[in-house]
VOZAVEX-922031 format. One record per atom (N, C-alpha, C): x, y, z; atom name; residue in three letters; residue number from 1. Coordinates in steps of 0.2 Angstrom, whole numbers. Each point is the difference from the previous one (the first is absolute). Example, Ala and Ser with C-alpha at 12.3 -4.5 7.8 and 13.67 -1.06 7.14 Angstrom:
BEGIN
NODE    xx    yy    zz atom rest  nr
NODE    66   -28    39    N  ALA   1
NODE    -4     6     0   CA  ALA   1
NODE     4     6     0    C  ALA   1
NODE    -2     5    -4    N  SER   2
NODE     4     6     1   CA  SER   2
NODE    -4     5     3    C  SER   2
This chain:
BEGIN
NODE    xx    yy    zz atom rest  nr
NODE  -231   814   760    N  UNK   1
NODE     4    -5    -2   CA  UNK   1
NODE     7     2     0    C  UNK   1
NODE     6    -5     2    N  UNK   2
NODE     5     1     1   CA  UNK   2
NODE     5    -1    -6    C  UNK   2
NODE     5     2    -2    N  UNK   3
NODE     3    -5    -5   CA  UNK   3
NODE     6     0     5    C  UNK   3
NODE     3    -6    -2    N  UNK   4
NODE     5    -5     2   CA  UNK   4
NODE     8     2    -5    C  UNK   4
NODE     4     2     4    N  UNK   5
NODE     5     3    -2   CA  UNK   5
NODE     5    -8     0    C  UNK   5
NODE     3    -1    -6    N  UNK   6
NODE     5    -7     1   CA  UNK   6
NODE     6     3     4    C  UNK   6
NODE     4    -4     2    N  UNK   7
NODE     4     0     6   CA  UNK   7
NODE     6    -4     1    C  UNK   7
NODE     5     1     1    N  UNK   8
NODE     6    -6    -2   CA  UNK   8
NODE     2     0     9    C  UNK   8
NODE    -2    -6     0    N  UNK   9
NODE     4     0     9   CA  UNK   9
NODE     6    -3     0    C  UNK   9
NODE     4     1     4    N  UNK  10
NODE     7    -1     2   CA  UNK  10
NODE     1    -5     6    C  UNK  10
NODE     2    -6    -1    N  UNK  11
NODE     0    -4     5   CA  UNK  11
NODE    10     0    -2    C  UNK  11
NODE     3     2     7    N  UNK  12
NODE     6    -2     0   CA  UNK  12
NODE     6    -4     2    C  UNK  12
NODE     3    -3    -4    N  UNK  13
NODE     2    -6     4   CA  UNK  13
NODE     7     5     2    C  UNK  13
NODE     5     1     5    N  UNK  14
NODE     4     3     2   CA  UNK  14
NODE     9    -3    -2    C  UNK  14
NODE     2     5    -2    N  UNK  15
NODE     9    -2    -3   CA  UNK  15
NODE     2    -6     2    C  UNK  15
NODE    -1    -1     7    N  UNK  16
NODE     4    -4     3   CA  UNK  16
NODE    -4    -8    -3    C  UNK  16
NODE    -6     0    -2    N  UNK  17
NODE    -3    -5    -3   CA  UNK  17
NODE     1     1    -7    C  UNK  17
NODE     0     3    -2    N  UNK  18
NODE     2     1    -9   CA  UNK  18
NODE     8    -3    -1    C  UNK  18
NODE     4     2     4    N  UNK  19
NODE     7     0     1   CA  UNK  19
NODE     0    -9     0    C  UNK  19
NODE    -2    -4     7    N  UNK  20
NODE    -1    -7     0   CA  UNK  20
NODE    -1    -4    -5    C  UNK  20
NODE    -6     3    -2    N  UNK  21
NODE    -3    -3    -7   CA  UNK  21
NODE     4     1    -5    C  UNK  21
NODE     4     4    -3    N  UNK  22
NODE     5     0    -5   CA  UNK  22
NODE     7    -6     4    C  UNK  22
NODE     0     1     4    N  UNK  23
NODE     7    -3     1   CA  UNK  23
NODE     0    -8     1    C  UNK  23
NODE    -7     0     1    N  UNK  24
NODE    -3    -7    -2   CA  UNK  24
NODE    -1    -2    -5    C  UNK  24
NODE    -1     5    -5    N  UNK  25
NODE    -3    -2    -5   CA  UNK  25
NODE     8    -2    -5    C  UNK  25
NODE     4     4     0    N  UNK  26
NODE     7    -1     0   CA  UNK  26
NODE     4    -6     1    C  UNK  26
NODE    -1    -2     7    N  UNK  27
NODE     2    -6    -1   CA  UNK  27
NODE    -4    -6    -1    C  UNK  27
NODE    -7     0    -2    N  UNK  28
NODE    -5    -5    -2   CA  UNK  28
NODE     3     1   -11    C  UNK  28
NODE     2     4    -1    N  UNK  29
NODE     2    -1    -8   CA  UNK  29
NODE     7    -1     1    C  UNK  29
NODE     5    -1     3    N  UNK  30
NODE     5    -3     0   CA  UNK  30
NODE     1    -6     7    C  UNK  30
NODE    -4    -4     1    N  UNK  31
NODE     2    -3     4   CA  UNK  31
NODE     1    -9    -3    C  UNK  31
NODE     1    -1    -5    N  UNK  32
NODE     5    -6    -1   CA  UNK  32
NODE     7     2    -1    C  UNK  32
NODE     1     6     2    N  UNK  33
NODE     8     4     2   CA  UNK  33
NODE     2    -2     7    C  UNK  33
NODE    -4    -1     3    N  UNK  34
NODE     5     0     6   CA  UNK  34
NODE    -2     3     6    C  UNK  34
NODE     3     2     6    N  UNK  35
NODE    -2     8     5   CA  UNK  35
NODE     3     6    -5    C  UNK  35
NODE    -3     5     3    N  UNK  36
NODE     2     5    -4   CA  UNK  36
NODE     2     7     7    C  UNK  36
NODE     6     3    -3    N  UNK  37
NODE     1     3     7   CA  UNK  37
NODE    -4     6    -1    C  UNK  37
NODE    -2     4     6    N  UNK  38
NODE    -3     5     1   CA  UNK  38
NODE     1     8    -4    C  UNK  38
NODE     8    -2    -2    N  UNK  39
NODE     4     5    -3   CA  UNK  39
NODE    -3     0    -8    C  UNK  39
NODE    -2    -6    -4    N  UNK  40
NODE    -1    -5    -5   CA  UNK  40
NODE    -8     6    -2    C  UNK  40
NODE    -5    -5     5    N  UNK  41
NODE    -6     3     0   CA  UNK  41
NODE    -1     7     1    C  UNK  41
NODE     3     4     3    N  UNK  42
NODE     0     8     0   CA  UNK  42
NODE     1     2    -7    C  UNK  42
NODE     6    -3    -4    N  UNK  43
NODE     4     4    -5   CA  UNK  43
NODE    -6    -1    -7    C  UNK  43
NODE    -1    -8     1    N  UNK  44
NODE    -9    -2    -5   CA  UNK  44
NODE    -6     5    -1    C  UNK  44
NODE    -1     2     9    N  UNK  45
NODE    -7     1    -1   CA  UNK  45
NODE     1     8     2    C  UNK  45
NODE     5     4    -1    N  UNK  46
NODE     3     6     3   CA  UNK  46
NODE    -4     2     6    C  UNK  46
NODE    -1    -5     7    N  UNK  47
NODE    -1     3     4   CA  UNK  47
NODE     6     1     7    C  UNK  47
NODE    -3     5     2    N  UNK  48
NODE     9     2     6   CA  UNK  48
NODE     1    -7     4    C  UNK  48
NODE     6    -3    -2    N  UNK  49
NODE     2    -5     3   CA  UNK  49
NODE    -1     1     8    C  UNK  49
NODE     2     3     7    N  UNK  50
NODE    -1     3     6   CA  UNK  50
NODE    -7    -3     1    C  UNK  50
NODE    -5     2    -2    N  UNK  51
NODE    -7     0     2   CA  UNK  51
NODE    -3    -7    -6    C  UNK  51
NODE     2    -1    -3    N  UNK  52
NODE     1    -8    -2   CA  UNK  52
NODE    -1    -4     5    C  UNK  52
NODE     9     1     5    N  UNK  53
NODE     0    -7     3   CA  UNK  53
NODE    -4     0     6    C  UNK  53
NODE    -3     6     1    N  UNK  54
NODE    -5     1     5   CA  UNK  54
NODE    -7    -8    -2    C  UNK  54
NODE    -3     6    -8    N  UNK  55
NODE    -4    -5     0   CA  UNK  55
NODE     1    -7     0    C  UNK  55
NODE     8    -1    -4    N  UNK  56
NODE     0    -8     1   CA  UNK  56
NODE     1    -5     5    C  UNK  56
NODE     2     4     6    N  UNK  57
NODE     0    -3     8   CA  UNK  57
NODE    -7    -1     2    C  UNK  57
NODE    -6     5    -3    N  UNK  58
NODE    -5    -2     3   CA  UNK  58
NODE    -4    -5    -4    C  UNK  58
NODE     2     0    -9    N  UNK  59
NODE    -4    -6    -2   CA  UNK  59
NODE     3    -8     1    C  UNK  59
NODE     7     1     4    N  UNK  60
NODE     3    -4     1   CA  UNK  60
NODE    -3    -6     7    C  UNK  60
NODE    -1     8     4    N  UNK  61
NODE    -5    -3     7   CA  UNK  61
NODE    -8    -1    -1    C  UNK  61
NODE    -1     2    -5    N  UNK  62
NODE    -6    -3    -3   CA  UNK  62
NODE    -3    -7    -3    C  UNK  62
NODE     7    -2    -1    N  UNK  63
NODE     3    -6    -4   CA  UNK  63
NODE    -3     0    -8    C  UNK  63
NODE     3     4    -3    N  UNK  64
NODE     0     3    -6   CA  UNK  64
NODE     3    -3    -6    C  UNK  64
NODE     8     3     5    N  UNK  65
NODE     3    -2    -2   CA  UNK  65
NODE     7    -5     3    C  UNK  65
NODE     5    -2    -1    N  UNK  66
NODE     5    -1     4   CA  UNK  66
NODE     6     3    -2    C  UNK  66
NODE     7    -2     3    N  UNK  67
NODE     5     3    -2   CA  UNK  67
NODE     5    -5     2    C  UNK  67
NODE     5     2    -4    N  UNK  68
NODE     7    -4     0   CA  UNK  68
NODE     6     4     2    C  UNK  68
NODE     4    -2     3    N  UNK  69
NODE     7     7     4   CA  UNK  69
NODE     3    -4    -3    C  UNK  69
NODE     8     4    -3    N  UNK  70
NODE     3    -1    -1   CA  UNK  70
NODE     3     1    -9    C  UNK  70
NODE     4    -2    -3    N  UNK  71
NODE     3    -1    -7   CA  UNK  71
NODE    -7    -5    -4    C  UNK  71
NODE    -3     7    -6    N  UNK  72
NODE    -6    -7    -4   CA  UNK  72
NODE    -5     3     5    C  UNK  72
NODE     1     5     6    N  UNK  73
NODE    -8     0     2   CA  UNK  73
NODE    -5     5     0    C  UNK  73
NODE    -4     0     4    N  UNK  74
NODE    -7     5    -2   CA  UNK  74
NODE    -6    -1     4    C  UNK  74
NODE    -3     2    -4    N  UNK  75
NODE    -9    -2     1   CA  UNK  75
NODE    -3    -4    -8    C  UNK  75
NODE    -6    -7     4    N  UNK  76
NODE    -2    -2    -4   CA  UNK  76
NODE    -5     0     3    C  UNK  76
NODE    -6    -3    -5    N  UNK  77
NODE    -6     0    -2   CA  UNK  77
NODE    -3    -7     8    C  UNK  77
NODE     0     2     5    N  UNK  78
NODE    -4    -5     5   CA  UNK  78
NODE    -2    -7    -3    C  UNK  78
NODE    -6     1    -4    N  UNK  79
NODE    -7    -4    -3   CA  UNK  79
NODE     2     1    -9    C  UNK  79
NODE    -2    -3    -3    N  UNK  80
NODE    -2     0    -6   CA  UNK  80
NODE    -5     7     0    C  UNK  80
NODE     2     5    -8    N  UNK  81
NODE    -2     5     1   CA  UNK  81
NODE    -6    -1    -2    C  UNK  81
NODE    -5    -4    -3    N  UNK  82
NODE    -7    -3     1   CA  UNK  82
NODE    -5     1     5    C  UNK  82
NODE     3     0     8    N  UNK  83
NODE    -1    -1     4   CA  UNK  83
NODE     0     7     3    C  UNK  83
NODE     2     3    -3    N  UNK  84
NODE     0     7     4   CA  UNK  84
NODE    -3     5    -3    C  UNK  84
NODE    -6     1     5    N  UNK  85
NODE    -4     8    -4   CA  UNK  85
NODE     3     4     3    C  UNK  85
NODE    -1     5    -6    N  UNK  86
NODE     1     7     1   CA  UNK  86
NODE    -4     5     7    C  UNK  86
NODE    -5    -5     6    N  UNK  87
NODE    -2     2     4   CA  UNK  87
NODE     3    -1     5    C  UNK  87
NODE     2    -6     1    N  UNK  88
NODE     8    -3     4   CA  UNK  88
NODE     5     6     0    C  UNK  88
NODE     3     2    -5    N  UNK  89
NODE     7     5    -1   CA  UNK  89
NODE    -5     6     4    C  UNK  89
NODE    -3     3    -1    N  UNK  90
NODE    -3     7     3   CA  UNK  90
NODE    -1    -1     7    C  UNK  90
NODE    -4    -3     1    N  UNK  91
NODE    -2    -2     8   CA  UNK  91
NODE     6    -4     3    C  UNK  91
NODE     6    -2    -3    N  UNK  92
NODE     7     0     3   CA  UNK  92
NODE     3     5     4    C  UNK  92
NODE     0     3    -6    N  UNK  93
NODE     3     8     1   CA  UNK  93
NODE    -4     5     4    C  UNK  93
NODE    -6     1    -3    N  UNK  94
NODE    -6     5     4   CA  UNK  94
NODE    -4    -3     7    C  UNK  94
NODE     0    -6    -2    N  UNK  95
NODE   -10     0     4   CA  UNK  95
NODE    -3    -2    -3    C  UNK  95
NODE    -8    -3     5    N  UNK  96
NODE    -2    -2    -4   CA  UNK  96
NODE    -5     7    -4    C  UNK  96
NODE    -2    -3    -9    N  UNK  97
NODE    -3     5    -5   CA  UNK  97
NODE    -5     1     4    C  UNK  97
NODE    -2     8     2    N  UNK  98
NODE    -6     2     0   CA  UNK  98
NODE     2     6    -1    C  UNK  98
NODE    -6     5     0    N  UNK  99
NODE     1     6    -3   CA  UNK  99
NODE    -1     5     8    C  UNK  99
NODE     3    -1     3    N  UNK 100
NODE    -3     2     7   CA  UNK 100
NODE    -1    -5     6    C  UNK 100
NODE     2     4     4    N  UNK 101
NODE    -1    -4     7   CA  UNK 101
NODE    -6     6     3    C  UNK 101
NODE    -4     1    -2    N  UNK 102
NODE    -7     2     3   CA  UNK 102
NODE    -3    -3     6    C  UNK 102
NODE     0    -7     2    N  UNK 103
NODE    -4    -3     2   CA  UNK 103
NODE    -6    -4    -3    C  UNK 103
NODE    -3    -3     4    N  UNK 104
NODE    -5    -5    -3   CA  UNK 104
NODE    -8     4     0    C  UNK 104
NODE    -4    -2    -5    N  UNK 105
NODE    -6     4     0   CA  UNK 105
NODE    -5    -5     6    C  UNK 105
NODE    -5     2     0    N  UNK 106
NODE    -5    -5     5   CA  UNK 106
NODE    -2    -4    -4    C  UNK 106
NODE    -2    -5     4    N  UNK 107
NODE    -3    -8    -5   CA  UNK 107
NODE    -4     4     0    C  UNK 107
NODE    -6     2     4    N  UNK 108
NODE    -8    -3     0   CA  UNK 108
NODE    -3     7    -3    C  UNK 108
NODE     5     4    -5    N  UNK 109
NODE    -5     5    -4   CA  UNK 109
NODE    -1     6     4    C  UNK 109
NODE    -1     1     6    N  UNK 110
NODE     0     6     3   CA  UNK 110
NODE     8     4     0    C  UNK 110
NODE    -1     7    -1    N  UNK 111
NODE     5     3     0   CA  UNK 111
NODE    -1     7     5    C  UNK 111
NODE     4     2     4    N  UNK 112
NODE    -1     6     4   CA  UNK 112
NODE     3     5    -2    C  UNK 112
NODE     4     3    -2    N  UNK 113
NODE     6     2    -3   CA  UNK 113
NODE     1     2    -8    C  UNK 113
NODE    -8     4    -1    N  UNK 114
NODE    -2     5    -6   CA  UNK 114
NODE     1    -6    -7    C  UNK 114
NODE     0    -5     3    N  UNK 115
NODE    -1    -6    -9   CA  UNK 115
NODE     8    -1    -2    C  UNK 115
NODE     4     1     6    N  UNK 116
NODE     8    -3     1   CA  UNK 116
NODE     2    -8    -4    C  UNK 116
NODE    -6    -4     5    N  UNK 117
NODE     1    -5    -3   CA  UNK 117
NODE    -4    -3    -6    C  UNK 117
NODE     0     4    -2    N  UNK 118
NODE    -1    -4   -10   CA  UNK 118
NODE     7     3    -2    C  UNK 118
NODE     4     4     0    N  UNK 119
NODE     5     1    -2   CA  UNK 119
NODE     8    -5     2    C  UNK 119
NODE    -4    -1     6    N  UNK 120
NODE     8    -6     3   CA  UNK 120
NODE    -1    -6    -4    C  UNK 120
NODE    -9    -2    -2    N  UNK 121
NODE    -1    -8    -3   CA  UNK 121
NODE     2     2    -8    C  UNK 121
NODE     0     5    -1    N  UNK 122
NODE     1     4    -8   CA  UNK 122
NODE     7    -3     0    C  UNK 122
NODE     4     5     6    N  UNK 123
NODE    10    -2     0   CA  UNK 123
NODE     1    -8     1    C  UNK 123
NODE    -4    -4     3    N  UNK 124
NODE     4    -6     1   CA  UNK 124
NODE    -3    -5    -7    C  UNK 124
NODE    -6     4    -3    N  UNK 125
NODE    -1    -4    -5   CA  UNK 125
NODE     6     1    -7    C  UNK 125
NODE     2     6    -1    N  UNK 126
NODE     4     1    -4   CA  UNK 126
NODE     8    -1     2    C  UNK 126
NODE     3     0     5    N  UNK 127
NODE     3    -4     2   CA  UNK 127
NODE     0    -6     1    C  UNK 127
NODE    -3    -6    -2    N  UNK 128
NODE    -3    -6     0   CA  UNK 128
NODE     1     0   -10    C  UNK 128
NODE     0     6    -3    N  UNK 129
NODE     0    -4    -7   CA  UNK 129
NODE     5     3    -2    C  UNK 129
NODE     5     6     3    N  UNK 130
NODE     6    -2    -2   CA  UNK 130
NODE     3    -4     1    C  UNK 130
NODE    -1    -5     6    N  UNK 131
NODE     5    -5     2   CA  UNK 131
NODE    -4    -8    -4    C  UNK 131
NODE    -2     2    -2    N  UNK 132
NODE    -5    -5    -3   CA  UNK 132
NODE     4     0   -10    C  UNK 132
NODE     2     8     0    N  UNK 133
NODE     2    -1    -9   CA  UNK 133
NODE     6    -2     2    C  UNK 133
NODE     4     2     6    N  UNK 134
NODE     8    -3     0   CA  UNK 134
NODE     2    -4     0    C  UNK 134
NODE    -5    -2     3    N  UNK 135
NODE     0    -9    -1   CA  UNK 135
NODE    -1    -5    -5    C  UNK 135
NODE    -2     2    -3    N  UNK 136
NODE     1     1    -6   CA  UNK 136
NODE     4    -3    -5    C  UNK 136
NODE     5     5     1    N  UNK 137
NODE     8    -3    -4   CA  UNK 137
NODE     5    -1     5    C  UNK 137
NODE     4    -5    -6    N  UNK 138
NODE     5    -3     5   CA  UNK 138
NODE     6     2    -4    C  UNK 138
NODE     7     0     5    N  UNK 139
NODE     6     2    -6   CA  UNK 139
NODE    -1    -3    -4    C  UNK 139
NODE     0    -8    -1    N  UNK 140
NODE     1    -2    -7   CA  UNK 140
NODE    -3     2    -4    C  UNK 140
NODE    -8     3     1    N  UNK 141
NODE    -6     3    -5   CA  UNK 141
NODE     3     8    -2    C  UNK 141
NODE     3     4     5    N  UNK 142
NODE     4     5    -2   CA  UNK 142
NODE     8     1    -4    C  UNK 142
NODE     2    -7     1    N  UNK 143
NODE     5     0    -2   CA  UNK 143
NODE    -1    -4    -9    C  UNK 143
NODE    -7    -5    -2    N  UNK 144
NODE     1     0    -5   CA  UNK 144
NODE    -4     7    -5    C  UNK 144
NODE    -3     3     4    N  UNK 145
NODE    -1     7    -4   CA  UNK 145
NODE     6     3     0    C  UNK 145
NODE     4     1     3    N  UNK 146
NODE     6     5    -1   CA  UNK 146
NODE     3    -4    -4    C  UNK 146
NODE     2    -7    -3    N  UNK 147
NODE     2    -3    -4   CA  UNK 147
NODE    -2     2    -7    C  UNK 147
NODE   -10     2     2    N  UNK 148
NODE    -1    -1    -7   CA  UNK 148
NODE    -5    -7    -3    C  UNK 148
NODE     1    -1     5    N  UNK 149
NODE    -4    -8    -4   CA  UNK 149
NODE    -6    -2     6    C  UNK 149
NODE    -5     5     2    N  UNK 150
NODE    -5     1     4   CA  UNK 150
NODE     0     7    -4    C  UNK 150
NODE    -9     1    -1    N  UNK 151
NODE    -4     8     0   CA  UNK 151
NODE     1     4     5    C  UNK 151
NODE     4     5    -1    N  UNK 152
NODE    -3     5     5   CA  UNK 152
NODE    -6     3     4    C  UNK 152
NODE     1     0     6    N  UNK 153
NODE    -6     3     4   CA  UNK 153
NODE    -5     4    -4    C  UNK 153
NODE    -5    -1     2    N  UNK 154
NODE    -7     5    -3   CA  UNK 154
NODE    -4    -1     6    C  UNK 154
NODE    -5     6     0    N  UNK 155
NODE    -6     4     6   CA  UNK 155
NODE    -4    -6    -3    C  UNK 155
């Protein structure tokens, strides 16, 4: 008989998606302010303004967000921050959530390839339920937890 060791697995969402996700989140709690400029949101969420407006050009071409040039201008909130899962921001910026690009396992149950594919239908199912928890929340649901006035996340 075997005993069963517990185990913490590490699924990772990567900077460039952490990074997003705060700068959105950012301007989802001030956003009956206005645009907010790039320079604004760096200084808020301390991250490197440079690779900031990196990510905010692509969540802009994602239609995330929009922006305003000039004097009073910035990036706003696209949509109502209700509207936007936290799965949107990441697959903005990254791709779409899975934990690997392995390939597809065989529908019909045979496997050639030493039991490879139980492992690929393993990876697409749990990437299927992280993109499944991110959707989940939306900034407004993140932002009234940062407020305080929503529970904190719990397993």
């Amino acid at each position: 008989m075997s005993v069963r060791t517990p185990y913490s697995a590490c699924v990772r969402i990567s900077t460039r998606g952490d990074y997003a996700c705060r700068a959105l989140l950012s301007l989802a709690l001030r956003d009956h302010e206005g645009p907010t400029s790039v320079r604004d949101i760096a200084e808020r969420t301390g991250l490197p303004q440079p690779y900031l407006e990196q990510i905010l050009l692509a969540l802009k071409g994602a239609g995330l967000v929009k922006s305003k040039r000039g004097v009073g201008g910035g990036y706003i909130l696209n949509r109502p921050a209700a509207e936007i899962k936290l799965s949107e921001i990441v697959s903005a910026v990254d791709g779409p959530i899975t934990l690997g690009d392995f390939g597809q396992p065989h529908q019909d149950g045979a496997c050639d390839h030493e039991g490879q594919c139980v492992l690929l239908a393993i990876w697409d199912q749990a990437g299927d339920h992280m993109r499944s928890h991110l959707e989940g929340y939306t900034l407004e649901h993140i932002a009234e937890i940062s407020r305080g006035a929503a529970p904190w996340p719990t397993i």
